[in-house]
Structures are given as structure tokens and as C-alpha cells.
C-alpha positions as a Markdown table, in Angstrom:
| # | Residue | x | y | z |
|---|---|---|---|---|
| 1 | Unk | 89.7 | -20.3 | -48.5 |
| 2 | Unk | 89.1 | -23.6 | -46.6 |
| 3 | Unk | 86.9 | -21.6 | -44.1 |
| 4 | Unk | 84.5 | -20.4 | -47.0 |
| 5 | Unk | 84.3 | -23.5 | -47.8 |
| 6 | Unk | 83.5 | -25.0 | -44.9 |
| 7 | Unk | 80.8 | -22.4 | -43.9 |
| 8 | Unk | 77.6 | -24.1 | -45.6 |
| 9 | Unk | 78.2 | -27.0 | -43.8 |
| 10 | Unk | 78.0 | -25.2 | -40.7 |
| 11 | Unk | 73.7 | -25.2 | -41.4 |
| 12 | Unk | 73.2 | -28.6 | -42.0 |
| 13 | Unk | 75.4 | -29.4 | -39.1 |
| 14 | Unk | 73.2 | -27.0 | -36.5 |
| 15 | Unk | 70.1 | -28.7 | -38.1 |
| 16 | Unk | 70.9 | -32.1 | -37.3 |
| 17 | Unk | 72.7 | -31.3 | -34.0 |
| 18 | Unk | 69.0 | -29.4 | -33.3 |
| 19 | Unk | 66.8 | -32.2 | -34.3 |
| 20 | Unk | 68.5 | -34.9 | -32.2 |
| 21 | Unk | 67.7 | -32.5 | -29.3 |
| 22 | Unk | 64.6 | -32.5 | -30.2 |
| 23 | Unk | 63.8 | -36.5 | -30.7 |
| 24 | Unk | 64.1 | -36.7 | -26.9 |
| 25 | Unk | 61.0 | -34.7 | -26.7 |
| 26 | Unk | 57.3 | -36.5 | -26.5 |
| 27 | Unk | 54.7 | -34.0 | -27.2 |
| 28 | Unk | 51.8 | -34.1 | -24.6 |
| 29 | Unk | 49.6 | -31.6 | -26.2 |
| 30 | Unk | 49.0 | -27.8 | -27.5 |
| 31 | Unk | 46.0 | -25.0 | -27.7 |
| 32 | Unk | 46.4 | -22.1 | -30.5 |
| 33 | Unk | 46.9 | -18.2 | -29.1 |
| 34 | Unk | 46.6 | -16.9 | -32.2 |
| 35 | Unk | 45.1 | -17.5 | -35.7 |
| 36 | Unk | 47.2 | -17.1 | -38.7 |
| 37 | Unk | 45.7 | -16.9 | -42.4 |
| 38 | Unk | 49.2 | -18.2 | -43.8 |
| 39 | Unk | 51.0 | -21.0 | -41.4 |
| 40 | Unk | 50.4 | -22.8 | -38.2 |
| 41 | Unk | 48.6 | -20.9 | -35.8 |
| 42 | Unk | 50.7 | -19.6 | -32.6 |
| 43 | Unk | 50.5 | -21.7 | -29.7 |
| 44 | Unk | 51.5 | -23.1 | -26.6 |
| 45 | Unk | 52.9 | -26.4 | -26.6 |
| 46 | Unk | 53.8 | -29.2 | -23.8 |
| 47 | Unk | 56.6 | -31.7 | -23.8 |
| 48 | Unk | 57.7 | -34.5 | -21.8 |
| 49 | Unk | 61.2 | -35.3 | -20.7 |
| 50 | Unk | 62.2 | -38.2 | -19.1 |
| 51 | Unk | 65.1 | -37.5 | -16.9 |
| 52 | Unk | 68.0 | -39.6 | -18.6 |
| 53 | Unk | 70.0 | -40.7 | -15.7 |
| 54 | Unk | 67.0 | -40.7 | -13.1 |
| 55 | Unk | 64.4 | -43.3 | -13.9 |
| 56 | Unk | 60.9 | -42.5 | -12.3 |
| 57 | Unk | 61.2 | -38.8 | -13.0 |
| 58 | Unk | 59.4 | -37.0 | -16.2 |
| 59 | Unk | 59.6 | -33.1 | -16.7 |
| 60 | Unk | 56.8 | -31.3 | -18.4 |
| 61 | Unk | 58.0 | -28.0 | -19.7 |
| 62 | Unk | 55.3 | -25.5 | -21.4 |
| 63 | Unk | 56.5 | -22.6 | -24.2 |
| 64 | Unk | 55.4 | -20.5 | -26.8 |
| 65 | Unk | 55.8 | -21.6 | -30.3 |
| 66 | Unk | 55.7 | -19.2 | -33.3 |
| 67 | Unk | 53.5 | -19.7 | -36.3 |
| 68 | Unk | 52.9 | -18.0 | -39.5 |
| 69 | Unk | 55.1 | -18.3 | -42.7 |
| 70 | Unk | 58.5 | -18.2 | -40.3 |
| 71 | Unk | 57.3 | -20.7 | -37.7 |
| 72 | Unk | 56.5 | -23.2 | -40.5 |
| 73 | Unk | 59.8 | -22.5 | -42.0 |
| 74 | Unk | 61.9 | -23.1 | -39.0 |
| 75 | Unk | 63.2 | -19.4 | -39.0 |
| 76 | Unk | 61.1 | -17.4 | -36.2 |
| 77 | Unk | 62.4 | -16.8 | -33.0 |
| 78 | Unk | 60.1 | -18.7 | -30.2 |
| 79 | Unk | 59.6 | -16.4 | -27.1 |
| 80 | Unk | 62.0 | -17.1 | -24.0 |
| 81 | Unk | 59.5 | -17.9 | -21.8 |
| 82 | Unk | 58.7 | -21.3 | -20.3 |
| 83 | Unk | 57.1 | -23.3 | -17.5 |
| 84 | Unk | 58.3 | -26.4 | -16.0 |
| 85 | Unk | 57.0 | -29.0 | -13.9 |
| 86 | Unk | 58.7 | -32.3 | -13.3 |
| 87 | Unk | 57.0 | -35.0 | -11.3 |
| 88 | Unk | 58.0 | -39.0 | -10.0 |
| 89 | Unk | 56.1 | -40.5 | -12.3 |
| 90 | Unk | 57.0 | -44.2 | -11.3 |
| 91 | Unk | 60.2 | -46.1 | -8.9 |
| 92 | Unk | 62.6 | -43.7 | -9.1 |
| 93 | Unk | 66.3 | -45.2 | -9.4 |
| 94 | Unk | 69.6 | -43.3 | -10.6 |
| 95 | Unk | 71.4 | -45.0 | -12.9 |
| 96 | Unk | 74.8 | -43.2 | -12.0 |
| 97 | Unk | 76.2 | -40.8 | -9.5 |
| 98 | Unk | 75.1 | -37.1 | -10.4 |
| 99 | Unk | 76.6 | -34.4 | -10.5 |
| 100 | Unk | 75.7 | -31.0 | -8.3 |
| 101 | Unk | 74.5 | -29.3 | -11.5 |
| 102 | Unk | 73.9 | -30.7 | -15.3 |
| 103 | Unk | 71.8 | -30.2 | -18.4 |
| 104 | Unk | 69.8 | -32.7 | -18.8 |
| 105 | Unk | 67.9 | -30.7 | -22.4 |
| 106 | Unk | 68.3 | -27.9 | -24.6 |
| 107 | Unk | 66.3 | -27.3 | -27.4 |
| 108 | Unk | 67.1 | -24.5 | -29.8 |
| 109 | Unk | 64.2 | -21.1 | -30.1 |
| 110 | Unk | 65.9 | -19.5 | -33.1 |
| 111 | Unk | 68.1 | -20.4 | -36.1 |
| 112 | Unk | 71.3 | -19.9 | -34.4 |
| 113 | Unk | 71.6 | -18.3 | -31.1 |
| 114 | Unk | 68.8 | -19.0 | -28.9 |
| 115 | Unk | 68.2 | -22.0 | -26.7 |
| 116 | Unk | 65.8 | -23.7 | -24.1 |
| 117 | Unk | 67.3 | -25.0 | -21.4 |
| 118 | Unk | 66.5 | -27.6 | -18.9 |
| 119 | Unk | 69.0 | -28.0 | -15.6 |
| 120 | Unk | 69.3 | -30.3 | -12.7 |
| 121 | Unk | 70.7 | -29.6 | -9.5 |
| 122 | Unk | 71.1 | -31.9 | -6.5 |
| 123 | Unk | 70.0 | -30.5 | -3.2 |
| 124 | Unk | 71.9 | -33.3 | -1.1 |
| 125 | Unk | 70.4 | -31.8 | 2.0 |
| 126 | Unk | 67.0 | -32.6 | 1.3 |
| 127 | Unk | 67.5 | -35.3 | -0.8 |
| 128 | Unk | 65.8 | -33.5 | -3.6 |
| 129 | Unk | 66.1 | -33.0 | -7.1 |
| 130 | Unk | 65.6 | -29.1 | -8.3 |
| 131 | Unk | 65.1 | -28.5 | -12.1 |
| 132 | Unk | 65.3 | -25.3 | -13.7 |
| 133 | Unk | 64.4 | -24.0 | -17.2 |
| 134 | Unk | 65.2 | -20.9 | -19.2 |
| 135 | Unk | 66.6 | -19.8 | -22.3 |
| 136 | Unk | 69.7 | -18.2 | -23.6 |
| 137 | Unk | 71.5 | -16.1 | -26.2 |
| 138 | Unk | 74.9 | -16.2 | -27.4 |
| 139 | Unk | 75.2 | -13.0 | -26.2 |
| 140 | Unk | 72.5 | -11.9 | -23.7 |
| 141 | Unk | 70.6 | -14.4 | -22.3 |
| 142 | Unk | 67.2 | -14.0 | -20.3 |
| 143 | Unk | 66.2 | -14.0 | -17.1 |
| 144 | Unk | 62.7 | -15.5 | -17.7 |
| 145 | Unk | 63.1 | -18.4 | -15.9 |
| 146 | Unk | 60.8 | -21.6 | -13.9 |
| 147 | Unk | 61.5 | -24.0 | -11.0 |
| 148 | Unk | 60.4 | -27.4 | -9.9 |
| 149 | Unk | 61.4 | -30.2 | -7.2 |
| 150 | Unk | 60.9 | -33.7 | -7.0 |
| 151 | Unk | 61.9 | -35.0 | -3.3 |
| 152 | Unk | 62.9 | -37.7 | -3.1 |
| 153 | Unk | 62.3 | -40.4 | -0.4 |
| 154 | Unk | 65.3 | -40.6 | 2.3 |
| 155 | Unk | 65.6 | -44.3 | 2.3 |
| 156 | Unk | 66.9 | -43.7 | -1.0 |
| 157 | Unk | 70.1 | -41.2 | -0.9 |
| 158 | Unk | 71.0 | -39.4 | -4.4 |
| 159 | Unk | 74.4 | -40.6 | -5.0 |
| 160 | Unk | 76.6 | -37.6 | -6.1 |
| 161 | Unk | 80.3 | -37.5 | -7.8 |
């Protein structure tokens, strides 16, 4: 009984969880793909992320946004496809050791079980930072995926845990 209960919170606790992912995002722009009589139009629409523990460093990630009655409604599943270009934007400094691999975002596509994901991985060899986006399913995820680099100047090792 106490799980039936519980269950409609479940909703309003993905929605909030969602939405603070998506406050991180700043939205640089969009262009419509398709008209749609009823809802917003599909488009294409591009976000900044500032890496949170490397200052200097934004990501710009590109993807395919639904329209229509179930894009304005919050319930269409967004395509898993997305492009990603992250760039030193000013100084860069880390502000802690990193890890070899972390997510730095993840955005959700669908009500429940579909996410965007943004990863960074340490190259220690080149001194470069290599971020990765693509999306996933609870169950099968995709392999639709993008890559960027930011190098990052020797005088200025990445420290690593």
C-alpha cells in the first residue's frame, strides 16, 4: 500500500529533478524545421554549458526539439541526435582535480527514460580535455553520438585524482 501511495510523487519528483538540469543551460539560439498549425514549430536549438569545474571552457551542444501539441506539453520524445562543440572561451583554470571520466550535463528527451548526455574525459597525454555527447534509454541506449577537444596549454597540467 505505501508504494501506491508513493507513486504520484514519483512525477513531480522527475520534473523538478529535470528542470534543475535544465537551469544550467543558457540558450544561444534556434531556427524552425518544421511548421506546425497547433504548437511550437520543430526546431533545432543551441545551448551553452559552462564546464563546472573547468573555468574558461563553454560547450555548445546542438539537438532536435519536438513541437506540436506533445512538444508544448512536455510529453514528446526529442530525437537522440546531437552535436557538440566546446571551445576556451577565456583563462582556463580547474577548480579541482578531475577525474579520467565524468558527466558534467544530462538533460532529459522524453518523460521518463531518455536522456542527453554530456561527458568529460581527461586525455593526460595531451593535456586535453575530450567531451562527448549522446543520449540514452533505460533500456537501449543509442549510438548517435559527437566529439570535441579543448587542448589545453602544457604550462598548465590538468590535475587528475
Amino acid at each position: 500500500m505505501k508504494c501506491i501511495r508513493a507513486l504520484p510523487v514519483l512525477p513531480v519528483l522527475l520534473f523538478f529533478s529535470a528542470t534543475a538540469a535544465l537551469a544550467r543551460a543558457e540558450p544561444v539560439g534556434e531556427v524552425d524545421t518544421v511548421f506546425k498549425f497547433i504548437g511550437p514549430d520543430h526546431k533545432i536549438v543551441v545551448e551553452a554549458y559552462d564546464d563546472p569545474k573547468v573555468n574558461g571552457v563553454t560547450c555548445y551542444v546542438s539537438r532536435a526539439k519536438t513541437g506540436g501539441v506533445s512538444g508544448a506539453l512536455g510529453l514528446a520524445e526529442d530525437k537522440a541526435e546531437a552535436s557538440i562543440a566546446c571551445r576556451q572561451v577565456g583563462p582556463v583554470s580547474v577548480t579541482q582535480p578531475l577525474p579520467k571520466r565524468e558527466e558534467v550535463y544530462s538533460e532529459r528527451l522524453s518523460i521518463l527514460f531518455k536522456r542527453l548526455r554530456v561527458v568529460r574525459m581527461v586525455d593526460a597525454k595531451r593535456n586535453t580535455l575530450v567531451y562527448l555527447t549522446y543520449s540514452d534509454l533505460l533500456i537501449d541506449g543509442s549510438p548517435k553520438n559527437s566529439i570535441t577537444a579543448v587542448p589545453i596549454d602544457r604550462a598548465t597540467p590538468i590535475p587528475q585524482k
